[in-house]
C-alpha positions in Angstrom: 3.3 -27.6 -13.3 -0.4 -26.5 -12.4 -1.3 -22.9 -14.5 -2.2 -20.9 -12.2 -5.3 -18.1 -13.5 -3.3 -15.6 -11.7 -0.4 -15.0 -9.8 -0.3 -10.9 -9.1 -1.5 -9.8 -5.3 -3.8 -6.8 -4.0 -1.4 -4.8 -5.9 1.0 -6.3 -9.3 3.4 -8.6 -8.2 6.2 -8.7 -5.7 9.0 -10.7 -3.9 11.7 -11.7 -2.8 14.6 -10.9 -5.6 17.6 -13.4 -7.3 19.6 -11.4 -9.6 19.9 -12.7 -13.1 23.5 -15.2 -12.5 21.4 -16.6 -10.4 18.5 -17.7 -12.3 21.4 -18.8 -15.0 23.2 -21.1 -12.6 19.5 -22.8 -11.1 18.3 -23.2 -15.1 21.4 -24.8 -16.1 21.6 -27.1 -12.9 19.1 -28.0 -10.0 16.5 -26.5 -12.2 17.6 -27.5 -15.7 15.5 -25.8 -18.3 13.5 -24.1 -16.1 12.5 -20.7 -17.7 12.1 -17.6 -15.6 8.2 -18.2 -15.0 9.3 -21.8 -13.5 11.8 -20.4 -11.5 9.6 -17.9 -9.7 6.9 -20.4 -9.1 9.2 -23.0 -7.5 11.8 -21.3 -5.7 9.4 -17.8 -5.0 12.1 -15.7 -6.7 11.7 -12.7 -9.4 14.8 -12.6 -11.4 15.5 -9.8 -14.1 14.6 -11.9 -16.6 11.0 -12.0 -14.8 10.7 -8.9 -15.2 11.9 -8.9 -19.0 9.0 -11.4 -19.7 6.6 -9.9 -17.3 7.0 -6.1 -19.3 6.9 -7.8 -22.7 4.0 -9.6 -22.3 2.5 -6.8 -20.9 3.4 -4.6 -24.1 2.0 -7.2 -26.1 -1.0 -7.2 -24.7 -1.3 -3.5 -25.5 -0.8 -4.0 -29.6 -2.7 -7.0 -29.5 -5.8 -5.3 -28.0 -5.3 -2.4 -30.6 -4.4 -0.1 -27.3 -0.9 0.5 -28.8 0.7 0.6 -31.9 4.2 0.3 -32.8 6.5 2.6 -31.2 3.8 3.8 -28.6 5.4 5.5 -25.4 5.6 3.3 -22.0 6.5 5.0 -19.1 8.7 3.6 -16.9 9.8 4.5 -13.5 11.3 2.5 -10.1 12.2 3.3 -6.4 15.4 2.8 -5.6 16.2 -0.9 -4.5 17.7 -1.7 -7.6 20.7 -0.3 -7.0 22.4 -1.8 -10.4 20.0 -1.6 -12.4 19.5 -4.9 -13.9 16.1 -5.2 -13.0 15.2 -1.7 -14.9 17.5 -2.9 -18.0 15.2 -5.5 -18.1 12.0 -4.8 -18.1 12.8 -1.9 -20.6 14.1 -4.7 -23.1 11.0 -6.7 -22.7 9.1 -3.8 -23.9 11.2 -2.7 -26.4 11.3 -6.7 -27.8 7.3 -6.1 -28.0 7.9 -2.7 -30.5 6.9 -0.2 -27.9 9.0 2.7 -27.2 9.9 3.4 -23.5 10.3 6.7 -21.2 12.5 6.4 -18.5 11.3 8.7 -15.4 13.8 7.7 -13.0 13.6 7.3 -9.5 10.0 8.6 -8.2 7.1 8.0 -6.6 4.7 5.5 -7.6 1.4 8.3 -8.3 4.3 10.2 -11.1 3.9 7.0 -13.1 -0.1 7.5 -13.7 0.2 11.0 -13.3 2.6 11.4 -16.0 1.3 9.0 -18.8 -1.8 10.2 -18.6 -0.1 14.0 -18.9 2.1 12.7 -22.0 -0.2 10.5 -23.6 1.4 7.5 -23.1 0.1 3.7 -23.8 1.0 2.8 -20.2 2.8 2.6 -17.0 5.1 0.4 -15.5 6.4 1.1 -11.8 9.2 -1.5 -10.3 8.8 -1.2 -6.9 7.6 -3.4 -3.9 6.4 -0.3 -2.2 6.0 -0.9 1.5 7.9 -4.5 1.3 11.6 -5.0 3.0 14.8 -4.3 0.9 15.3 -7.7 -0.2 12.3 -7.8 -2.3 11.4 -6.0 -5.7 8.0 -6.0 -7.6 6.2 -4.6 -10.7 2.8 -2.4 -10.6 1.3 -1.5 -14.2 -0.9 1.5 -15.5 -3.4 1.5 -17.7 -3.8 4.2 -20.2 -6.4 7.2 -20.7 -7.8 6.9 -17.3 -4.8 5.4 -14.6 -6.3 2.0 -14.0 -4.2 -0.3 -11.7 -4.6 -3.5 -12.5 -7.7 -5.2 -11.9 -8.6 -9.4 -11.2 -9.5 -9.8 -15.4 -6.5 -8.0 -16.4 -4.1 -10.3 -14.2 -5.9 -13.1 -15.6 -5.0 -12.2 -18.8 -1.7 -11.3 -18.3 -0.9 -14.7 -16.1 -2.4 -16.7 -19.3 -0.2 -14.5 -21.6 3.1 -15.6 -19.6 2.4 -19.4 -19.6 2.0 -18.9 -23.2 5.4 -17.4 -23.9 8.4 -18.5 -26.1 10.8 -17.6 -23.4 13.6 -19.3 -25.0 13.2 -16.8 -27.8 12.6 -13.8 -25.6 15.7 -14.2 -23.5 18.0 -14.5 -26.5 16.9 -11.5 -27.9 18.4 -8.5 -28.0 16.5 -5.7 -29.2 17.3 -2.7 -30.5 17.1 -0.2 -28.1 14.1 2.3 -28.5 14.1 4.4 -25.4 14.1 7.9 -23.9 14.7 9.6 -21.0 12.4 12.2 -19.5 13.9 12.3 -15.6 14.0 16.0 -15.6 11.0 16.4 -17.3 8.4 14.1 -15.1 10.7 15.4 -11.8 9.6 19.1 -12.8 5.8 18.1 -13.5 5.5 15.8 -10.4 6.9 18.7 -8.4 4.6 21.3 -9.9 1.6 19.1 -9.7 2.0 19.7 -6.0 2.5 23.2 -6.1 -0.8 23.7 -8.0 -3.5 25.3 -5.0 -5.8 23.1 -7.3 -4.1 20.4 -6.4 -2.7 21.0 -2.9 -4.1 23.4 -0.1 -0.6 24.2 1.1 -0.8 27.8 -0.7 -3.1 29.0 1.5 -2.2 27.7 4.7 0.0 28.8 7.3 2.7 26.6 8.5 4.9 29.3 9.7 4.6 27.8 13.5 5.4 24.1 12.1 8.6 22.1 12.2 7.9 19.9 9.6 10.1 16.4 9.6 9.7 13.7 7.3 10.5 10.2 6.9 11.5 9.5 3.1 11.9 5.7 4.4 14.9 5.7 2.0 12.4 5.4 -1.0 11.3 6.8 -4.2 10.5 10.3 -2.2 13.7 11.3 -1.6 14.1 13.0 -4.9 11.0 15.0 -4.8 10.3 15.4 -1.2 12.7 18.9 -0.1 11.6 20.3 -3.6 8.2 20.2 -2.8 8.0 20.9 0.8 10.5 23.9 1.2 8.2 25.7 -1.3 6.3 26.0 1.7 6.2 28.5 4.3 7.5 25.9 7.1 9.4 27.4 10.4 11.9 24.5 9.1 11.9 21.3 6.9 13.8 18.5 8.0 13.7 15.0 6.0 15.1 12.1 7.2 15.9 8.1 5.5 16.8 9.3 2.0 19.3 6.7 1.1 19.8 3.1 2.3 17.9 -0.3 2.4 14.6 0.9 1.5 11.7 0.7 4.5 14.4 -1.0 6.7 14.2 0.6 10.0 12.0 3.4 8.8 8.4 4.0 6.5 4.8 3.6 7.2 4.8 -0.3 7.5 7.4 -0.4 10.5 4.6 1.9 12.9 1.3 0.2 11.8 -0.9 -0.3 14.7 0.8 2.0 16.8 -1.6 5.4 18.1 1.5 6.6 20.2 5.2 6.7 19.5 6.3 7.3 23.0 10.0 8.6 23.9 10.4 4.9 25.8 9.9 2.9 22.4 12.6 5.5 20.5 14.9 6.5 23.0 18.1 4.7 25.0 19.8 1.0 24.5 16.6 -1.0 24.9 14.1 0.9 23.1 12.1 -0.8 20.5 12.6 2.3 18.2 16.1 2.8 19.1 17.7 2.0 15.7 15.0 4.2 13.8 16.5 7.4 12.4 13.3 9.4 11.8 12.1 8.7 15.2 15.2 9.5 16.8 16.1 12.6 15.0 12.6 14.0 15.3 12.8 13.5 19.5 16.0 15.6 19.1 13.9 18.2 17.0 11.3 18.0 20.5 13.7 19.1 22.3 13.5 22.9 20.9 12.1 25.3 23.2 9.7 26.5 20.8 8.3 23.2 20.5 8.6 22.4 24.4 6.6 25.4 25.4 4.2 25.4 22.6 5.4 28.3 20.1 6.0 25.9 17.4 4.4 22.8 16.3 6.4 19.9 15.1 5.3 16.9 12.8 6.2 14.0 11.0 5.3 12.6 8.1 6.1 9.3 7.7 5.9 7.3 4.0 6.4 4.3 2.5 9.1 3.1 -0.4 7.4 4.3 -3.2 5.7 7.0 -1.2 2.0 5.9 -2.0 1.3 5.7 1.5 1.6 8.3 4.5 1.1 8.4 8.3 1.2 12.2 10.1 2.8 12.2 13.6 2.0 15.1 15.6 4.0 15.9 18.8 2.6 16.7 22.4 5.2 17.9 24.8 3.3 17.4 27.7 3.7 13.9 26.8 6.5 13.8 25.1 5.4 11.7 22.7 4.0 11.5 18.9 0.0 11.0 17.7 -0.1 8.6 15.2 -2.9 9.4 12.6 -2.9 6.8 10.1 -5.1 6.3 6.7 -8.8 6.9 8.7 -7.7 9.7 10.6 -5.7 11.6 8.1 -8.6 11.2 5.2 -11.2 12.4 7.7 -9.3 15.5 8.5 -9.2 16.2 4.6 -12.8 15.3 4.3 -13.5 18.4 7.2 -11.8 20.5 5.0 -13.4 19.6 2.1 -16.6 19.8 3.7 -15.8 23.3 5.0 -15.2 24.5 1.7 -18.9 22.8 0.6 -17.6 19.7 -1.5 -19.9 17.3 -1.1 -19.4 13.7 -2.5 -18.4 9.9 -2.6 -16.2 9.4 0.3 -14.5 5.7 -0.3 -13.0 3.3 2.2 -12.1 -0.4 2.7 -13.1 -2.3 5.6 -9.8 -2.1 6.9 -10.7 1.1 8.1 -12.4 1.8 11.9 -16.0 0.9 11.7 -16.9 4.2 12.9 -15.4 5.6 10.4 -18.7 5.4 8.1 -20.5 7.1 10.6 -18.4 10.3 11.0 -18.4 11.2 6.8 -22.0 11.0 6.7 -22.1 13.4 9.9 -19.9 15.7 7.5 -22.6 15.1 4.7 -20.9 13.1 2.6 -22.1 9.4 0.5 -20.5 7.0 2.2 -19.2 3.2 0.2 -17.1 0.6 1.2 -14.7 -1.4 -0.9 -13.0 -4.5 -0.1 -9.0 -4.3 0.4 -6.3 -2.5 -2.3 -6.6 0.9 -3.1 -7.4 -0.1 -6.9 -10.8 -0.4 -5.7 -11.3 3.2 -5.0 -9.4 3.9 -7.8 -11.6 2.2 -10.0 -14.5 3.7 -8.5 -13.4 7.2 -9.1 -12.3 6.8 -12.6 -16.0 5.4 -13.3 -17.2 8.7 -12.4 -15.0 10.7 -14.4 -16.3 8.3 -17.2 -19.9 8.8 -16.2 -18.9 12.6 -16.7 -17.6 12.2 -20.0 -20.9 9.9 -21.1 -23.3 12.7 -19.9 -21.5 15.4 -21.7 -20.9 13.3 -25.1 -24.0 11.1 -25.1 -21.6 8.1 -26.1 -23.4 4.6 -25.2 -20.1 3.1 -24.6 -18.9 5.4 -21.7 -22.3 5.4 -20.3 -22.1 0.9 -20.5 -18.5 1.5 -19.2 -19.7 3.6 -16.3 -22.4 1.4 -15.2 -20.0 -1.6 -14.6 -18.5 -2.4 -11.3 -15.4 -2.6 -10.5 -15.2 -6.7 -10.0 -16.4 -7.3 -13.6 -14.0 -4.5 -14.8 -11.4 -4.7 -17.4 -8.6 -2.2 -17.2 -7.5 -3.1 -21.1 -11.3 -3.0 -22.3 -12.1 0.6 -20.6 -8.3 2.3 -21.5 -9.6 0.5 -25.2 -12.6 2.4 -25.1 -11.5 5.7 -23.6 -9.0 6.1 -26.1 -11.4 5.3 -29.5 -13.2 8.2 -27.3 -10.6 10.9 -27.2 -9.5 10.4 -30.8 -12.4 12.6 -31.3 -12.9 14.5 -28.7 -12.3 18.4 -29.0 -9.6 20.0 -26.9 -12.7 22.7 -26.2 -15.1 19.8 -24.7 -12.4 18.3 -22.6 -11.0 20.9 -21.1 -14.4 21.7 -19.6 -14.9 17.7 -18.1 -13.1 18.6 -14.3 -15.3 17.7 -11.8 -17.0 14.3 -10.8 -19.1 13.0 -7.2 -15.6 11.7 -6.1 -14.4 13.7 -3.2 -11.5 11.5 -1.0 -10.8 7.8 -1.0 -8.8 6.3 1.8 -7.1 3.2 3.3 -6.4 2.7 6.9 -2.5 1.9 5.9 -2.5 5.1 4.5 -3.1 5.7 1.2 -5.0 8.3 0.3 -6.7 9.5 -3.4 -7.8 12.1 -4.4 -8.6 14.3 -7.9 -6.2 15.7 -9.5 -6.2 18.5 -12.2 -3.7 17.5 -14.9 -3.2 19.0 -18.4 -3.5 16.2 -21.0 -2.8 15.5 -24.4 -6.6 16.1 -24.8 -7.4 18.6 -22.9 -7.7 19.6 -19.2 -9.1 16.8 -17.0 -9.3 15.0 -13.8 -7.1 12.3 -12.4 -6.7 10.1 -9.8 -3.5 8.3 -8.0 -2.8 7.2 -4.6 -0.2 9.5 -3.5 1.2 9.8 -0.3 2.9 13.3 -0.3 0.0 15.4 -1.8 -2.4 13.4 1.4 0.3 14.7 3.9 0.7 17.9 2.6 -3.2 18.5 2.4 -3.7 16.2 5.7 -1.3 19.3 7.0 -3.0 22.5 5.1 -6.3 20.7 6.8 -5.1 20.7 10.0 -3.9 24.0 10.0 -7.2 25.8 9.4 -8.7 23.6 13.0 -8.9 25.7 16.0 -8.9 23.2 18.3 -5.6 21.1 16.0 -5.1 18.8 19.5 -8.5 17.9 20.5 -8.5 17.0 16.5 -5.3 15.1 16.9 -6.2 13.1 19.9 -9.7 11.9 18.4 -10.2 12.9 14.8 -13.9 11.3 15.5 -15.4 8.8 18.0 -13.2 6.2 17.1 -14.6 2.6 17.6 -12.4 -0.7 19.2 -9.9 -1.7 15.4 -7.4 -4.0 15.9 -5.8 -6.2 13.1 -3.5 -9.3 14.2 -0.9 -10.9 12.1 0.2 -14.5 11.4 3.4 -14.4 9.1 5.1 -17.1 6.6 2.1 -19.2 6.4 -0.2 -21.1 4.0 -2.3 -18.5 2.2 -4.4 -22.0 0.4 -6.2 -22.5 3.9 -8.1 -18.7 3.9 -9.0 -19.3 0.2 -13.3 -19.0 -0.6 -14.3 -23.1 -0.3 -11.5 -24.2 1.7 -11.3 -27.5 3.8 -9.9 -25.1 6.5 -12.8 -22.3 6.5 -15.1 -25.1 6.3 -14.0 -26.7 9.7 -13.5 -23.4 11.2 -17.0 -21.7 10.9 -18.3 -23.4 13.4 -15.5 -22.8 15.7 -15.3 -19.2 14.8 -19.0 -18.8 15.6 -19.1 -20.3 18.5 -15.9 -18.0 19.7 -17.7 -15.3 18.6 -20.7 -16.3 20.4 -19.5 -17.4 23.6 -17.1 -13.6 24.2 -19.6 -11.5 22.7 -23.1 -13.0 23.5 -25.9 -14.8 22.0 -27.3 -11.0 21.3 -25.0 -10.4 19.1 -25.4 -12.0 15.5 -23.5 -12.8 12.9 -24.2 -12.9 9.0 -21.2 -13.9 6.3 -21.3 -11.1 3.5 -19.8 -12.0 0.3 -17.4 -8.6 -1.5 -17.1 -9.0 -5.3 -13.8 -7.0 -5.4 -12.5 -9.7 -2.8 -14.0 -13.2 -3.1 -11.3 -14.7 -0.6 -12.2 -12.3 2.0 -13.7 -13.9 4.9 -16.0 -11.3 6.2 -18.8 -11.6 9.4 -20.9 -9.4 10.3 -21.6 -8.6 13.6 -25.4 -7.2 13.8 -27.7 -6.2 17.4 -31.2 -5.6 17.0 -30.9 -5.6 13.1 -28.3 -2.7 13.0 -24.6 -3.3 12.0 -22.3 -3.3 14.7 -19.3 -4.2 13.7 -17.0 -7.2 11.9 -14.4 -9.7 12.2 -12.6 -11.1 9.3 -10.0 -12.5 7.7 -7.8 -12.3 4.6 -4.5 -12.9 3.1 -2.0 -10.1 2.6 -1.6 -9.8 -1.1 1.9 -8.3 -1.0 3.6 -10.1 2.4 3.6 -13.6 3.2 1.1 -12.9 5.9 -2.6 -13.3 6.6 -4.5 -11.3 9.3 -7.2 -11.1 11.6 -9.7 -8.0 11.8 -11.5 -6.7 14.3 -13.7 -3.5 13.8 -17.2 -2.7 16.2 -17.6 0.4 18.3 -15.7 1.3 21.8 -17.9 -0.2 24.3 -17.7 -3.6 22.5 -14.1 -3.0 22.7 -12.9 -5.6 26.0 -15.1 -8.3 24.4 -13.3 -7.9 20.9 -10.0 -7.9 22.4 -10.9 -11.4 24.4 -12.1 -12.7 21.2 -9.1 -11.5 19.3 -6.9 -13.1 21.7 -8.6 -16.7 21.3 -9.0 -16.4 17.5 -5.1 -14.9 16.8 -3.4 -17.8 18.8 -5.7 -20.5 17.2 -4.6 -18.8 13.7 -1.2 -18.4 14.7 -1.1 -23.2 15.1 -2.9 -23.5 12.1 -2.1 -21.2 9.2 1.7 -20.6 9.9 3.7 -22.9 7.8 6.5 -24.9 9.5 8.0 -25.8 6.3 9.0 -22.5 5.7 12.3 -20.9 6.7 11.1 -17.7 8.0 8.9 -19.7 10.2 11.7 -22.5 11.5 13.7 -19.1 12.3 10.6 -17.6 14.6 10.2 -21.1 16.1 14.1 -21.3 16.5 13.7 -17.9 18.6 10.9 -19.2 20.9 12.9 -21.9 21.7 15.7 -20.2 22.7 13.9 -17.5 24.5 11.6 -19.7 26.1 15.0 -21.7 27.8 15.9 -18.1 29.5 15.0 -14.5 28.5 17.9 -13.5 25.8 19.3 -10.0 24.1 20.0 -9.6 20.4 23.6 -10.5 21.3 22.8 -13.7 22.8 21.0 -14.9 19.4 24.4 -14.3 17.5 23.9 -18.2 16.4 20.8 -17.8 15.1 22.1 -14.8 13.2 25.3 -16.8 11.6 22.8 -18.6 9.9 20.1 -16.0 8.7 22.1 -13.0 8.9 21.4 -9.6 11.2 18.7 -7.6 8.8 16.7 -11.3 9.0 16.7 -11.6 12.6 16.2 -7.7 13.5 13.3 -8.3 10.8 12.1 -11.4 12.6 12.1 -10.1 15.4 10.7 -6.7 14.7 7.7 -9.0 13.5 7.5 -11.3 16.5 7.0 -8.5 18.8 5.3 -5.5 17.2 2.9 -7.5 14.5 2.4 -10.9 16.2 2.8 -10.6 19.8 5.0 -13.7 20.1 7.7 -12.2 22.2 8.0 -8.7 24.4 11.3 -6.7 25.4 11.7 -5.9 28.9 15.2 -4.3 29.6 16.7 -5.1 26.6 15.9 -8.8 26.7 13.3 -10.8 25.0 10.8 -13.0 26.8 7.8 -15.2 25.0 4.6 -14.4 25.5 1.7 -16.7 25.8 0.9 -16.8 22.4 4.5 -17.7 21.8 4.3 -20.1 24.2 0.9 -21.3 22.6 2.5 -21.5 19.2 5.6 -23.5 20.8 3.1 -26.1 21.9 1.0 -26.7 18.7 3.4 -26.8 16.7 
């Protein structure tokens, strides 16, 4: 089997789930021998043991790079799709097997894990969770120590290289003695109070006594914190919705991408698109308050993800009867007003997800604009080498001032948590507690998450940190709002929003959209001449290269030597998906959208991979659609064989993310880029 240099996505590693009889029966038959490594690479399965090896090797990287030392804390947390616990179990024995001692935290969000190392002094994080991914699927993100790192391209590397290498024989017999403690009350308590902070959170001094506040826990690792947290506020009411169940199935951020309007049509009565989403549908009973209806009270939604990293604000109009959606660019840029009110001034971070007038309307609001490729790591990384760039000015240490000056691509989570923590050994408690402010004001991603500092007491002193955390952006999102005047003009268009539209392909062949690949090299051409031919030989184009992201396929789009907007492309690095982006301002907007049409169904035939079962059961749908429109009931065959959530999934997909098939009354019909797809393929 090919060794792969790494294996782990835009953020750790996650899939689809076999639980550990499973792995047992394929290594002792079909795949005799195979170790749990194997397994996952041929049959695209994590198994418990996975995560047993995945932990350990982890923890041994930590001792072997003097990070760690023997009985060191780990923290450990999870959301809640591992019901059993098997998969937890696990990956607490792999780190135990290494020598390390481990603190379980529970079931929370994914920020508490940073957050709360950093506040204890642990040696690292580990967070099982595949965040915004269906139920079926489970995943690992890790932590790096002193400063919060995620993960980073050379520390995958080196992690991938360290699982080839192991004796897993060895590691799966063993036993070891268990060295673990539980802090669940403990990190719950600080997670909560973190929020609570007016350092921290704006909610203190806002006035929300006029908002129904609803939220959508999307059955996730927010459920436990979520009521404690926003009832300490003065609300009119809080109402939270999707705390227990299949996690991000028929609910959470992912589900309403794309969408600016949740109209009562999509949500409400038998044919709806919406109709069997619980947070959509409760919140248009909360509508129907009089308050609400005649403009007394306000009611919102926030909406988040499985571990609660990501959030979207929904904010009703009456007149319309239907919800704003303001996703990742809308919700930062209300924050940055705020901030900007209040004279912060500094780095304001996005990807190129976001809206490409997004740039424009921070440096309006004075702030220093960058752009990152995808992953919210890469903000994350940018913000902790400014608190290090603090730290070097104030100590006149040569290796945090090296450490600072690197970027992010060339970046090595283990090397800078090495160095930072030879640093605080002998740093005062006096001198820290002074180090709190850096030029980072507010990183964002369009799917919603949001970072920014947060004031933590540490082990060595008061200092900064930084998380992605989806609860303290829609509680300050909220607080930010609150002090507008003119909240629905706000709402409607947070700035002068440009043409964005991203278009998926699922269950396809990631290899083909991979730098130097016989597909991209056939393509250009094609693409360019697309590109040329909808948007005019005025327009021209210029392939930029990102660091962070060498498989990013990214064209500029430039008149009269200004930027004007981009199209690219780029594999997801958590779904089996790829995507198509489309970002340039409003009045290019109809020729984009022609464009996107072409490009999307030519994508659709050629990176979709027919071998693959998700795929057969989309082209298994168009068929049958494409005979005679069809309800769910009338594809009960199709769902003997992959089961209800798979079709309702599939389905969900088709329509809302890939435009294959549309509802009209209840019954699906194919669209022409489902019949295009039909015919290529």
């Amino acid at each position: 089997m090919t060794q792969l240099k790494r294996f782990q996505g835009t953020d750790g590693i996650r899939g689809k789930t076999a639980n550990a009889d499973a792995y047992n029966s394929a290594a002792a038959s079909a795949l005799k021998g195979c170790n749990p490594l194997d397994f996952y690479l041929e049959q695209s399965l994590l198994t418990p043991q996975f995560f047993k090896g995945y932990c350990f090797a982890f923890a041994n990287i930590l001792l072997e790079e003097q990070i760690a030392k023997k009985d060191d804390l780990i923290i450990i947390g999870s959301d809640p799709r591992d019901p059993s616990g098997e998969f937890l179990e696990q990956a607490t024995q792999g780190i135990e097997a290494a020598g390390l001692k481990v603190c379980n935290v529970g079931i929370l969000p994914t920020p508490a894990i940073p957050l709360y190392m950093l506040h204890s002094g642990a040696l690292g994080g580990v967070m099982l969770t595949a965040s915004h991914n269906p139920p079926d699927q489970n995943g690992i993100k890790l932590f790096h120590a002193h400063l919060g790192l995620k993960f980073l391209p050379l520390d995958d590397e080196k992690l991938t290289a360290k699982l080839f290498d192991l004796d897993w024989n060895s590691l799966l017999k063993e036993s070891p003695e268990k060295n673990r403690v539980n802090h669940i009350t403990e990190a719950k308590e600080f997670f909560v109070a973190l929020h609570l902070d007016p350092k921290n959170s704006w909610g203190k001094v806002a006035d929300f006594s006029n908002t129904i506040l609803a939220v959508d826990a999307s059955k996730g690792a927010a459920t436990p914190v979520t009521e404690e947290i926003f009832h300490e506020f003065n609300f009119a009411s809080v109402h939270v919705f999707c705390k227990t169940g299949p996690v991000n199935l028929d609910c959470g951020v992912a589900n309403i991408e794309g969408k600016e309007w949740i109209t009562a049509e999509m949500v409400l009565g038998e044919n709806a698109s919406f109709k069997n989403y619980q947070a959509l549908t409760s919140v248009f009973s909360l509508s129907e308050n009089p308050e609400v209806q005649g403009g007394q009270k306000e009611l919102v939604l926030l909406v988040f993800d499985g571990d609660a990293d990501r959030c979207f604000l929904l904010y009703y109009f009456p007149e319309k009867n239907a919800f704003r959606v303001l996703s990742g660019d809308s919700l930062g840029l209300i924050q940055a007003r705020y901030l900007t009110s209040q004279n912060q001034k500094g780095e304001f971070i996005h990807t190129v997800e976001s809206d490409f007038e997004l740039s424009k309307a921070a440096i309006k609001l004075g702030q220093e604009v960058r752009l990152t490729g995808v992953g919210d790591k890469w903000i994350l990384a940018r913000a902790c080498l400014g608190l290090v760039s603090e730290f070097a000015k104030r100590s006149n240490d040569q290796r945090l001032t090296d450490l600072s000056q690197r970027e992010p691509a060339n970046l090595s989570g283990f090397e800078a948590s090495k160095i930072m923590g030879e640093f605080f050994e002998n740093l005062s408690l006096a001198n820290a507690s002074e180090i709190i402010e850096t030029n980072f004001l507010l990183g964002l991603e369009e799917s919603g998450h949001s970072i920014t500092p947060t004031t933590l007491q540490t082990p060595f002193g008061k200092s900064l940190a930084f998380a992605g955390n989806g609860i303290k952006a829609g509680l300050n999102g909220l607080a930010a709002l609150s002090f507008e005047t003119n909240r629905k003009e706000l709402v409607e268009e947070t700035f002068e929003a440009g043409y964005k539209k991203t278009f998926y392909i699922y269950h396809v062949d990631k290899a083909k959209l991979l730098g130097g690949s016989p597909y991209l090299a056939d393509a250009a051409p094609k693409f360019e001449q697309m590109i040329a031919m909808h948007l005019g030989s005025e327009i021209k184009t210029q392939v930029l290269a990102f660091a962070e992201e060498p498989d990013l396929y990214f064209i500029e789009l430039n008149k009269d030597g200004k930027k004007l907007g981009a199209v690219f492309l780029r594999n997801s690095g958590t779904e089996d998906k790829s995507a198509l982006y489309l970002r340039g301002p409003k009045v290019l907007g109809p020729k984009l959208k022609g464009l996107g049409f072409e490009l999307h169904q030519e994508l659709l035939a050629n990176l979709k991979e027919p071998s693959k079962e998700l795929c057969q059961l989309e082209l298994t749908i168009l068929h049958s659609i494409s005979e005679e429109p069809k309800n769910v009931k009338d594809l009960k065959d199709i769902e003997k064989n992959y089961g209800n959530q798979t079709l309702n999934m599939a389905l969900h997909e088709m329509e809302h993310k890939q435009d294959l098939i549309f509802n009209q009354a209840g019954l699906f019909k194919i669209t022409p880029k489902g019949l295009y797809l039909l015919n290529q393929l």
